[in-house]
C-alpha positions as a Markdown table, in Angstrom:
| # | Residue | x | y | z |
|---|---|---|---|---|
| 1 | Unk | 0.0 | 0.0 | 0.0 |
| 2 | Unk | 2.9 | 2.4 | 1.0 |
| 3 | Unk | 5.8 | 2.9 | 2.5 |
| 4 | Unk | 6.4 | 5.9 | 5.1 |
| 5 | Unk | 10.3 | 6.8 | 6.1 |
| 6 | Unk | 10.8 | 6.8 | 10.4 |
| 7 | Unk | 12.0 | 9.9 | 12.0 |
| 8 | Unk | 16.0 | 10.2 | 12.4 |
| 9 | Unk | 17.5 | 7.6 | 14.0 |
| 10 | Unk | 13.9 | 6.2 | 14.3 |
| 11 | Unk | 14.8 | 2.8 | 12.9 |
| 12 | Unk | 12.0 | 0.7 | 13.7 |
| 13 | Unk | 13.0 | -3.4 | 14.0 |
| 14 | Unk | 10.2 | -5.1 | 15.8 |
| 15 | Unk | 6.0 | -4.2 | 14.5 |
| 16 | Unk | 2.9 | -5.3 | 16.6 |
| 17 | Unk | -0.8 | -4.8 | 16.1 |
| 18 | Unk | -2.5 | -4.0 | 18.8 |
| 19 | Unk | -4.7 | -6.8 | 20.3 |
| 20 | Unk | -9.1 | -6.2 | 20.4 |
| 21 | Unk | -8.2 | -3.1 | 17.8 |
| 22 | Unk | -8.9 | -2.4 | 13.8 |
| 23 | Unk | -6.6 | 0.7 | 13.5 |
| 24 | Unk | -3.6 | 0.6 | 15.9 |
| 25 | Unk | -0.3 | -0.9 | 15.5 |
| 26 | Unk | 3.3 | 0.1 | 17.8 |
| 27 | Unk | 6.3 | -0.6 | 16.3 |
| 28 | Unk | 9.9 | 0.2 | 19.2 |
| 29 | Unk | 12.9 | 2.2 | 18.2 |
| 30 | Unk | 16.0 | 1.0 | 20.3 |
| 31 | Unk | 18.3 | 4.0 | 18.9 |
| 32 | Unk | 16.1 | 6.7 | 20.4 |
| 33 | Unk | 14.3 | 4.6 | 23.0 |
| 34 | Unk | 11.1 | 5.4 | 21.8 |
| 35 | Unk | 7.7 | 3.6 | 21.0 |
| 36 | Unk | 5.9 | 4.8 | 18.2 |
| 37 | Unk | 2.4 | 4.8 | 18.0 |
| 38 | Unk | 0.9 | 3.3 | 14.8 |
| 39 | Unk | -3.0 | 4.7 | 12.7 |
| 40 | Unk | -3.8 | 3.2 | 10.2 |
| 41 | Unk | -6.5 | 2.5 | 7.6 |
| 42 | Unk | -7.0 | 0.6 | 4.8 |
| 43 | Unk | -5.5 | 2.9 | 2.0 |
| 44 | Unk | -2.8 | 4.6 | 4.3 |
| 45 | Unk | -0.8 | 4.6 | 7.9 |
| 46 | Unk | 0.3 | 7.5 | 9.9 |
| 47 | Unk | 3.2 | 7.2 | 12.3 |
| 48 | Unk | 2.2 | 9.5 | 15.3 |
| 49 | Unk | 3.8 | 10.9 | 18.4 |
| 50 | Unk | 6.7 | 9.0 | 20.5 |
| 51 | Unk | 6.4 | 7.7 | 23.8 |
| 52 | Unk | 9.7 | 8.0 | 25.5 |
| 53 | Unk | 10.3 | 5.2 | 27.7 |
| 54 | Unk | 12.7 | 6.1 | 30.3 |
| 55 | Unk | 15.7 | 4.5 | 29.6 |
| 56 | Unk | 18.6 | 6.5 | 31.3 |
| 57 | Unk | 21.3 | 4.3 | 31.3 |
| 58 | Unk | 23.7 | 4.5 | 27.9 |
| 59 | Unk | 24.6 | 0.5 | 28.3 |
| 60 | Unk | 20.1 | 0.1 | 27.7 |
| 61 | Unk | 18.3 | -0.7 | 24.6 |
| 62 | Unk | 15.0 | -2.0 | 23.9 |
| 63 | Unk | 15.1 | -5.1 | 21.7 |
| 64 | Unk | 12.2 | -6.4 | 21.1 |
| 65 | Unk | 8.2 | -5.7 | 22.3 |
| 66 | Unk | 5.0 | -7.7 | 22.7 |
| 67 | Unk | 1.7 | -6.2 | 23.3 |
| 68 | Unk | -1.3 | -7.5 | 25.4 |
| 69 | Unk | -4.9 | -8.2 | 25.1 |
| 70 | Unk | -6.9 | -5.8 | 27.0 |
| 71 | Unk | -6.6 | -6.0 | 30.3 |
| 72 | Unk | -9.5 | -4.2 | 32.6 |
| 73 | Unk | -9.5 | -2.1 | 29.2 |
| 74 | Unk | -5.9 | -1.6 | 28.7 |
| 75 | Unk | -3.5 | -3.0 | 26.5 |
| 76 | Unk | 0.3 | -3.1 | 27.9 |
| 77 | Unk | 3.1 | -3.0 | 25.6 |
| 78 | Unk | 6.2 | -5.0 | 27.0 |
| 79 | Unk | 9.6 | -3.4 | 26.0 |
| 80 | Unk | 12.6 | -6.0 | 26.3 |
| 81 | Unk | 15.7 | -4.1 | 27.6 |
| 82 | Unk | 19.0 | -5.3 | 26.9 |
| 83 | Unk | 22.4 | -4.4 | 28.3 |
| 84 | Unk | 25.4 | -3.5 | 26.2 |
| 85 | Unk | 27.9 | -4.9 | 29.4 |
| 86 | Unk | 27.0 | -8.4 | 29.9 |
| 87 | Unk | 24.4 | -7.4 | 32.9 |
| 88 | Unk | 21.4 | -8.9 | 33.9 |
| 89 | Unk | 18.2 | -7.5 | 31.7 |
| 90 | Unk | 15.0 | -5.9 | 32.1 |
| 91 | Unk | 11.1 | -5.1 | 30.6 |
| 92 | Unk | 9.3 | -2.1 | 30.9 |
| 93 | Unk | 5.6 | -2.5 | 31.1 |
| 94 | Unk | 3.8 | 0.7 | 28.9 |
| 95 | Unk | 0.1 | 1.6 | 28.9 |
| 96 | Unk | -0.7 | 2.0 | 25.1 |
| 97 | Unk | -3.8 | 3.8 | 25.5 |
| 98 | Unk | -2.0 | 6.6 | 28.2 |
| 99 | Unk | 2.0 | 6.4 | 27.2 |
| 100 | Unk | 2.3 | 5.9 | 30.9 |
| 101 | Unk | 5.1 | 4.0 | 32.5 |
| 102 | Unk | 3.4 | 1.0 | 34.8 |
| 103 | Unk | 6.0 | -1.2 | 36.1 |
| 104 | Unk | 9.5 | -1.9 | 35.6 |
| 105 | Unk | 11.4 | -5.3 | 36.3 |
| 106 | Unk | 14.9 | -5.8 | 37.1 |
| 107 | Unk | 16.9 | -8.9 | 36.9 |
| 108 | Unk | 16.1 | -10.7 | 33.9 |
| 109 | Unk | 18.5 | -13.0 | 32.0 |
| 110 | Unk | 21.2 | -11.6 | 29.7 |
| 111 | Unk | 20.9 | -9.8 | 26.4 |
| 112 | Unk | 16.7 | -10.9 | 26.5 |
| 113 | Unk | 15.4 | -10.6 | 22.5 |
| 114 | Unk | 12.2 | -12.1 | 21.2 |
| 115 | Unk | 9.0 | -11.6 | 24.0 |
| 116 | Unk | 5.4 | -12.5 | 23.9 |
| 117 | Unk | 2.3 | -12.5 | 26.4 |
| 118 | Unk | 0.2 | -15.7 | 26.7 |
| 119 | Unk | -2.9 | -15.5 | 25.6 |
| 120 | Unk | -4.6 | -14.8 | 28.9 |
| 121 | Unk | -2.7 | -12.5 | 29.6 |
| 122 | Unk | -0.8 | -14.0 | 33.3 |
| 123 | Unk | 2.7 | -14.3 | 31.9 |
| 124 | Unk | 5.0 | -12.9 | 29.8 |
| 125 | Unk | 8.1 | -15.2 | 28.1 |
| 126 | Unk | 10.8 | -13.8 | 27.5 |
| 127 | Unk | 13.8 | -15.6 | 25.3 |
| 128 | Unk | 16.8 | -14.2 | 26.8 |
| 129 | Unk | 19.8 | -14.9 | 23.8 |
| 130 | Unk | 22.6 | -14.0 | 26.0 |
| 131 | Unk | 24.4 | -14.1 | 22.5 |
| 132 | Unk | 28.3 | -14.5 | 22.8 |
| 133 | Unk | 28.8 | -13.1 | 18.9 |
| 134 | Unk | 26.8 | -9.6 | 19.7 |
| 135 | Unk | 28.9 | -9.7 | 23.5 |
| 136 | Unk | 32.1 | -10.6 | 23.6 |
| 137 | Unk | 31.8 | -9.7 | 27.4 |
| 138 | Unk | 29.9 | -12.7 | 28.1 |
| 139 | Unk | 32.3 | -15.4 | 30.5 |
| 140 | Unk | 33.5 | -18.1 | 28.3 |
| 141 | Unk | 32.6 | -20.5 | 31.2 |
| 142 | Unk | 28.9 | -19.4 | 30.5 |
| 143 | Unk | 27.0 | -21.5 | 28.2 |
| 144 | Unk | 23.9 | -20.9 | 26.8 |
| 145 | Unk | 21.3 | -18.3 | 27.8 |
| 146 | Unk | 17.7 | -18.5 | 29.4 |
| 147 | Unk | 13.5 | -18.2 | 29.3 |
| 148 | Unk | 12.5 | -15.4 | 31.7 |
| 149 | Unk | 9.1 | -16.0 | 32.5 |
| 150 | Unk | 7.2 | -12.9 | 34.5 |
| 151 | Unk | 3.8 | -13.7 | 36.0 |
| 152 | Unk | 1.4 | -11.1 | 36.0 |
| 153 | Unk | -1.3 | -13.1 | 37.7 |
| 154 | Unk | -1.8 | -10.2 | 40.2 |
| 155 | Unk | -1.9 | -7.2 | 37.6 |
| 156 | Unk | 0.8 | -5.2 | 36.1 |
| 157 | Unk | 1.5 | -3.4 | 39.1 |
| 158 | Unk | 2.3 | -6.6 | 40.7 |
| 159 | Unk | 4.1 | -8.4 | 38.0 |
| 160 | Unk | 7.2 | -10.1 | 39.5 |
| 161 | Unk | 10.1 | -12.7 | 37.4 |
| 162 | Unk | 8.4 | -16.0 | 38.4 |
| 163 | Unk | 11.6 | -18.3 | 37.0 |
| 164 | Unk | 14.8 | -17.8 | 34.4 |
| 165 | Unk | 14.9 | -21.1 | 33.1 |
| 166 | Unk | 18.4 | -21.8 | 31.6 |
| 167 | Unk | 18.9 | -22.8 | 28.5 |
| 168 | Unk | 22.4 | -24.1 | 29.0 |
| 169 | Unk | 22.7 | -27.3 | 27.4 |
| 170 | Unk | 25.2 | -26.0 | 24.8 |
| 171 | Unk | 27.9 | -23.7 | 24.6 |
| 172 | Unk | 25.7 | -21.4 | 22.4 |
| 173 | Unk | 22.0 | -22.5 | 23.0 |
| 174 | Unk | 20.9 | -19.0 | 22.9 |
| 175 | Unk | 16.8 | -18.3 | 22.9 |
| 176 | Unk | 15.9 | -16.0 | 20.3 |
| 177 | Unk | 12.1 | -15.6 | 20.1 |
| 178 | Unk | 8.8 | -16.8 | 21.6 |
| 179 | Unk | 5.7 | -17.2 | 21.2 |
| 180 | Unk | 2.3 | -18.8 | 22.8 |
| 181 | Unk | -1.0 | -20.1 | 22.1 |
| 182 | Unk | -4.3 | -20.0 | 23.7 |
| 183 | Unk | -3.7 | -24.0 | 25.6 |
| 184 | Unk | -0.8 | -22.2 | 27.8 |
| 185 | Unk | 1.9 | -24.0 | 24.9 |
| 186 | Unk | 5.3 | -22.2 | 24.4 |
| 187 | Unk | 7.9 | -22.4 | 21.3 |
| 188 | Unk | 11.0 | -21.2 | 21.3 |
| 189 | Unk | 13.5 | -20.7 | 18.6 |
| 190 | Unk | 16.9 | -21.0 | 20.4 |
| 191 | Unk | 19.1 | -20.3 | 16.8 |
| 192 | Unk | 22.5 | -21.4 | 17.4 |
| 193 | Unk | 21.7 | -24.9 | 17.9 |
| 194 | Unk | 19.0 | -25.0 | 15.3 |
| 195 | Unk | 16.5 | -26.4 | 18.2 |
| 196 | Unk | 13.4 | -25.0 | 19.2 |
| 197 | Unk | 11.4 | -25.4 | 23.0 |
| 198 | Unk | 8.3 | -26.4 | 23.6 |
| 199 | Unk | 6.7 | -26.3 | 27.1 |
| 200 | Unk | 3.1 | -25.4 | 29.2 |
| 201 | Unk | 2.9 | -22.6 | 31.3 |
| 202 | Unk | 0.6 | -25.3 | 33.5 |
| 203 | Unk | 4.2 | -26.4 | 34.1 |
| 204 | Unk | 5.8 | -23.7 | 35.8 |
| 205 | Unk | 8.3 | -23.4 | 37.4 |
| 206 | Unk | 10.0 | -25.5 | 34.8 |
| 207 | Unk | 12.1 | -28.2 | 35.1 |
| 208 | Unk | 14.5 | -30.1 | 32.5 |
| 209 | Unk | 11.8 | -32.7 | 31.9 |
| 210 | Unk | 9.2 | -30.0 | 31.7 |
| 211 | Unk | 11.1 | -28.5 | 28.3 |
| 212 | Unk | 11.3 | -30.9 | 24.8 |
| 213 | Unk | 14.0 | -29.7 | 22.8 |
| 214 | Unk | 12.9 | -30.3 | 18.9 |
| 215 | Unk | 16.4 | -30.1 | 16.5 |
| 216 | Unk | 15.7 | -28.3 | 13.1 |
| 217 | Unk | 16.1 | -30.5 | 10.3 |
| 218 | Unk | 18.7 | -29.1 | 7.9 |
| 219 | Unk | 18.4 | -29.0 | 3.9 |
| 220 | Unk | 19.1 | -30.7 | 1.4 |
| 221 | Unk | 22.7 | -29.3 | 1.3 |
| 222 | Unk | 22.8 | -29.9 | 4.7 |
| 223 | Unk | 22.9 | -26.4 | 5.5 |
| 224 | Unk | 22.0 | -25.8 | 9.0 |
| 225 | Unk | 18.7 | -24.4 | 9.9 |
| 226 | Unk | 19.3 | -21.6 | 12.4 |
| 227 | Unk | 15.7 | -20.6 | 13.5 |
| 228 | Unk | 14.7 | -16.3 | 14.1 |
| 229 | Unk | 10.7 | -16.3 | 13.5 |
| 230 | Unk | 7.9 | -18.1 | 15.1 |
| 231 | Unk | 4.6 | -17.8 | 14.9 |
| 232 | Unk | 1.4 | -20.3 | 16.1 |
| 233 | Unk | -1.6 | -20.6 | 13.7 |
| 234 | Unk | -4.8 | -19.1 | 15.2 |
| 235 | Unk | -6.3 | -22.0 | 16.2 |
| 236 | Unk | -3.3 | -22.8 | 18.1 |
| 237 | Unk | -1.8 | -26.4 | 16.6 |
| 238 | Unk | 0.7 | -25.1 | 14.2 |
| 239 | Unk | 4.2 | -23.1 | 14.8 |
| 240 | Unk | 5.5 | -21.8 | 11.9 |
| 241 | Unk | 9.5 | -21.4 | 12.5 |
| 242 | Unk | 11.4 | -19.1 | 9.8 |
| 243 | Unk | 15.0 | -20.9 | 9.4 |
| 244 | Unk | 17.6 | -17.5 | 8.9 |
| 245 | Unk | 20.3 | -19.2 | 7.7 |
| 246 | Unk | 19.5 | -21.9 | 4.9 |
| 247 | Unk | 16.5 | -19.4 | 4.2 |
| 248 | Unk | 14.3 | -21.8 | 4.7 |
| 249 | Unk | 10.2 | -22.4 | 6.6 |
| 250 | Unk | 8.6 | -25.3 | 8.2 |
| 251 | Unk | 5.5 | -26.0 | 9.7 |
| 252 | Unk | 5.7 | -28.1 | 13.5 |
| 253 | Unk | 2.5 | -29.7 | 14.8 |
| 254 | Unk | 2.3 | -28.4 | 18.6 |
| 255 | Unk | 1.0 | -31.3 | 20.0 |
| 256 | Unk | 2.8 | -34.0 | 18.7 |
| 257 | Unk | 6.0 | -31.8 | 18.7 |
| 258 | Unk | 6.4 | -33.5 | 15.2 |
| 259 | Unk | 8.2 | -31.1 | 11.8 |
| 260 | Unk | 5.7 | -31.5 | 9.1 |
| 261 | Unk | 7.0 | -32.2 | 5.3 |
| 262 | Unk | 10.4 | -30.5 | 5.1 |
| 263 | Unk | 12.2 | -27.1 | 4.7 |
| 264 | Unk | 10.9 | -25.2 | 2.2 |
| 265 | Unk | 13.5 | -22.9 | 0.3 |
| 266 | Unk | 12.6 | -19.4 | 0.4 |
| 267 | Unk | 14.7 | -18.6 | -3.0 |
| 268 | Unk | 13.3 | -21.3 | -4.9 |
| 269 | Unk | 10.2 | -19.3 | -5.4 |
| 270 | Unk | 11.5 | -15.5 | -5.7 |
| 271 | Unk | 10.3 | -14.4 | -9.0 |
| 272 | Unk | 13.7 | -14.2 | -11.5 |
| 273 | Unk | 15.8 | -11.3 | -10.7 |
| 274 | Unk | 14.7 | -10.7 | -7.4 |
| 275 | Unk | 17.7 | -10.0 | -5.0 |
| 276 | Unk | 19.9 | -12.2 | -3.0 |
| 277 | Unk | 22.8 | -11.4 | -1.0 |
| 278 | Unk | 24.1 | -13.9 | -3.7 |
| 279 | Unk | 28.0 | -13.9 | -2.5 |
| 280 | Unk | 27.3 | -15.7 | 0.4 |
| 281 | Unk | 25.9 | -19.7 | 0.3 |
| 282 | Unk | 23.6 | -18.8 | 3.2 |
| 283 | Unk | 21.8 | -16.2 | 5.0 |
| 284 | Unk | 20.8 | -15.2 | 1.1 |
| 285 | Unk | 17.2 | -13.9 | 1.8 |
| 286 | Unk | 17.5 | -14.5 | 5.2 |
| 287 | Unk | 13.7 | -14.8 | 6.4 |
| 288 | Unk | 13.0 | -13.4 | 9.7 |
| 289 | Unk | 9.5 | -12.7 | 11.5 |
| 290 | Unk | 6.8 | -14.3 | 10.4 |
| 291 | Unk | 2.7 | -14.7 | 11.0 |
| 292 | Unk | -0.1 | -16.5 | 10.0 |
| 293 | Unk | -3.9 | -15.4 | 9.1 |
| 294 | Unk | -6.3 | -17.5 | 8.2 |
| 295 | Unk | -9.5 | -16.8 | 5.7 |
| 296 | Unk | -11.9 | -18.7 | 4.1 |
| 297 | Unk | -11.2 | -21.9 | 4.4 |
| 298 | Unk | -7.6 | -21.4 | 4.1 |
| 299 | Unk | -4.4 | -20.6 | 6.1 |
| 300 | Unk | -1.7 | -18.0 | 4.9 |
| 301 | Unk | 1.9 | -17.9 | 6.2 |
| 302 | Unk | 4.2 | -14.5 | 5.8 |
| 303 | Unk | 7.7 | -14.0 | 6.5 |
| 304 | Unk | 9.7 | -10.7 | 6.4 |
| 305 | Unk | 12.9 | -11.6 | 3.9 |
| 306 | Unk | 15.4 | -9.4 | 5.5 |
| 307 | Unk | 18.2 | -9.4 | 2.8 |
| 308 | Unk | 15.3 | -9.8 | -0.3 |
| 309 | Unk | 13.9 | -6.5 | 0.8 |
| 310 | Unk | 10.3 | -8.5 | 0.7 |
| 311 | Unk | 7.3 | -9.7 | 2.4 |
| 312 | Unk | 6.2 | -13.3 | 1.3 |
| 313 | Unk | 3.5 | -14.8 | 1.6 |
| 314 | Unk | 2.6 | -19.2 | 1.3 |
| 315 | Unk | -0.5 | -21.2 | 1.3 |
| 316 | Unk | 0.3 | -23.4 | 4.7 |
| 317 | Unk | -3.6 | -25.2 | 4.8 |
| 318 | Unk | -1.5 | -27.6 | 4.2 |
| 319 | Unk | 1.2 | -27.8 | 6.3 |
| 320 | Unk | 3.1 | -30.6 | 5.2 |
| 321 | Unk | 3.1 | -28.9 | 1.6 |
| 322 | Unk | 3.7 | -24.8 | 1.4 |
| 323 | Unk | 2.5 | -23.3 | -1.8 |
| 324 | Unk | 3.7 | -19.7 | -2.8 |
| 325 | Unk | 0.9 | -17.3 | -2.8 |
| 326 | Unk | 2.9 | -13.5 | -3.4 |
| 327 | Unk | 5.5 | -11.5 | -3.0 |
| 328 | Unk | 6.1 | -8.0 | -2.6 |
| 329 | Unk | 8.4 | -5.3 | -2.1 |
| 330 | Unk | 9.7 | -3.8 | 1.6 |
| 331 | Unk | 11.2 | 0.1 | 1.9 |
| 332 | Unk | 11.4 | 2.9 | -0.4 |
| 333 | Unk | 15.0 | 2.9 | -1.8 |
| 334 | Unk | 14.6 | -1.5 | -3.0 |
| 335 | Unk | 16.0 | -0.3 | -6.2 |
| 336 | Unk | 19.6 | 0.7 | -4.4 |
| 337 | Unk | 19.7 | -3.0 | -3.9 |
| 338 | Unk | 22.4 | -3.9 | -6.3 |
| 339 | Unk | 25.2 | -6.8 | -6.1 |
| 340 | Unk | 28.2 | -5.6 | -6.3 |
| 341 | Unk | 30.5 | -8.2 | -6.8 |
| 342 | Unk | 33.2 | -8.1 | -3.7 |
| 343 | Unk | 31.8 | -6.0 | -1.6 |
| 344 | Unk | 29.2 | -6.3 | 1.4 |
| 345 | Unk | 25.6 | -7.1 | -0.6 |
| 346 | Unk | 23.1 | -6.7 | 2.8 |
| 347 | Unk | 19.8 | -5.0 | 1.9 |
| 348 | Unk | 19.8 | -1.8 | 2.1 |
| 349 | Unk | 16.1 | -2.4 | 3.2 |
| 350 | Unk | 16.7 | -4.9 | 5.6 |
| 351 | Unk | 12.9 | -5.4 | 6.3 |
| 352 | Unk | 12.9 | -7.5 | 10.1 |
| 353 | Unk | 9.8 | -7.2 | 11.7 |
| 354 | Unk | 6.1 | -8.5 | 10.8 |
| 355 | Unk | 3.0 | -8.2 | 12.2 |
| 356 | Unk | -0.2 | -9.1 | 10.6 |
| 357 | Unk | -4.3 | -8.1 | 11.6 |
| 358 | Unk | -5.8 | -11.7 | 12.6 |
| 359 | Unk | -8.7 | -10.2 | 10.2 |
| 360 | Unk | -9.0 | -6.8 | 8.4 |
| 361 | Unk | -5.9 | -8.1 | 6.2 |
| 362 | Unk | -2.9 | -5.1 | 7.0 |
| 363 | Unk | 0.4 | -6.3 | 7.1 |
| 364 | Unk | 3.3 | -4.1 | 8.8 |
| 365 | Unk | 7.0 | -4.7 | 7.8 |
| 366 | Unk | 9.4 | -2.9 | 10.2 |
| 367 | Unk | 12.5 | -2.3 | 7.9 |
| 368 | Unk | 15.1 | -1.4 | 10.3 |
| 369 | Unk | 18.5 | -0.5 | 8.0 |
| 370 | Unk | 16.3 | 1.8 | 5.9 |
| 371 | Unk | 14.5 | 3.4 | 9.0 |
| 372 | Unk | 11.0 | 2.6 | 7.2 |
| 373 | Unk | 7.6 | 1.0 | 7.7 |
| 374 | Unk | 5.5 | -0.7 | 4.6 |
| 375 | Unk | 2.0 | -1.3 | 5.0 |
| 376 | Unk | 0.6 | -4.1 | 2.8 |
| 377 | Unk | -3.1 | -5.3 | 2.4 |
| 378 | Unk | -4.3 | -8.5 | 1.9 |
| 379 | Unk | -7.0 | -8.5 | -1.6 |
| 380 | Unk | -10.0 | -9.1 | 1.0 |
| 381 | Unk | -9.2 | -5.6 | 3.1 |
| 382 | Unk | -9.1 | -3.2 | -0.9 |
């Protein structure tokens, strides 16, 4: 539909609709430590004023956000703060409807990243990366990094960090996202080991036997899977986990804890000429976050290609067998997308975060090197 340029410095990484509304997205900006309100309609999208978020220290950055259903009418946007010195982390709890500051908690696990509220609204998971390649300050002795789980079973006010479950069973099995469905299940993505988590929240506090650990197959060049983006269908059976280093998607059956079909290779279905980073074997498009809607009978998967400078979209009804559905372009400046053989060929775009309506049809790319949002709509919301 359009594309709208971020204020300076502005550059937006992580998009989310807001729960129980039609016109009102948020997306964070971890340079200026700032959420940005999102109106939008159908034919357009305005980006309107900041909410500062109180951030003091220079070692803090917001990472990632997740934002609630209503709760007694409000919806709270959780901002993931990460340290730049190898401390512990935080989340700042924000009324969306005020810009107000509700509650702050301290002591998280390192470097958190990908966040998101169960259903009901009682906890908040946090995957904590605690990522040795983004901080070299990080002990060699410690492996791994963690799930912070926050109960909010007594209100905002009262939130408190119930458990940080480690994730320490490799030298670099580092959480990377999360997200939940309505049956209290949780997937992880923990990317270095190519793995994802599954556990309850019925379970808490979690022990080892609590947690299955599912590997990610790798392709057929045996090209290791490396999982960023999750998302659970609506009716809460199906993760959808997008693979950032073969480029690939897959579809896991909750329940079962079983990977449906196999990895299905982004590139394979980019229309001829579209861009690659094509001097690298991996990491070419690079998918990142995804989500799921489902219409008419049918269920649509999208993933934001960070180094394609695209939003694509598969039919997933059957999961077992993804069928390409569309493509479009992310940003305003695709076109300065050009290989260039020996130097660095990253997007220029890089479009990172998604977030689509369960409904009306709008999609949201956050395209974070550019400093840009792109609004897309689905043909049933024209």
């Amino acid at each position: 539909v359009m594309t709208v340029a971020t204020a300076a410095d502005a550059n937006p990484e992580i998009v989310r609709m807001i729960p129980d509304e039609d016109d009102r997205a948020v997306f964070v900006a971890s340079a200026t430590k700032q959420l940005f309100p999102i109106t939008y309609s159908a034919e357009s999208f305005t980006i309107d004023t900041p909410v500062n978020l109180s951030i003091e220290a220079a070692n803090e950055e917001a990472t990632s956000i997740d934002v609630s259903r209503k709760i007694d009418g409000v919806n709270y946007v959780a901002v993931v703060i990460a340290t730049t010195d190898c401390t512990p982390g935080a989340v700042v709890f924000v009324n969306f409807q005020t810009g107000a500051i509700a509650k702050r908690i301290d002591g998280l696990g390192y470097n958190p990243d990908g966040c998101a509220f169960t259903k009901d609204g009682q906890y908040l998971i946090i995957a904590c990366e605690d990522d040795r390649e983004d901080r070299t300050c990080k002990p060699a002795e410690r492996h791994g990094g963690s799930v912070s789980i926050i109960d909010l079973t007594d209100g905002i006010a009262n939130a408190t960090l119930a458990q940080d479950y480690k994730v320490d069973y490799a030298e670099d099995s580092e959480p990377e996202h999360a997200e939940t469905n309505a049956n209290g299940d949780v997937v992880v993505s923990v990317q270095e080991t190519s793995d994802v988590l599954v556990f309850n929240v019925a379970d808490l506090p979690l022990e080892e036997a609590d947690v299955t650990i599912v590997h990610q197959p790798t392709d057929a060049g045996d090209n290791e899977a490396e999982p960023d983006g999750l998302f659970i269908s609506p009716d809460g059976s199906l993760a959808l986990i997008s693979n950032e280093r073969n480029g690939s998607f897959q579809m896991m059956d909750i329940a079962s804890k079983t990977m449906l079909g196999t990895p299905h290779i982004v590139e394979e279905d980019l229309p001829s000429g579209w861009y690659v980073d094509a001097d690298k074997s991996t990491k070419r498009t690079e998918p990142e976050e995804a989500s799921m809607v489902a219409r008419d009978g049918k269920l649509y998967a999208m993933m934001a290609l960070q180094e394609s400078h695209a939003v694509i979209v598969y039919d997933v009804t059957d999961p077992a067998a993804p069928v390409f559905d569309s493509i479009d372009k992310a940003g305003n400046d695709w076109e300065l997308d050009v290989f260039v053989e020996g130097e660095k060929n990253e997007s220029n775009v890089g479009s990172e975060g998604l977030t689509a309506h369960p409904t009306n049809g709008i999609v949201f790319s956050a395209n974070e090197r550019e400093g840009s949002l792109t609004m897309y709509s689905a043909s049933w919301a024209r």
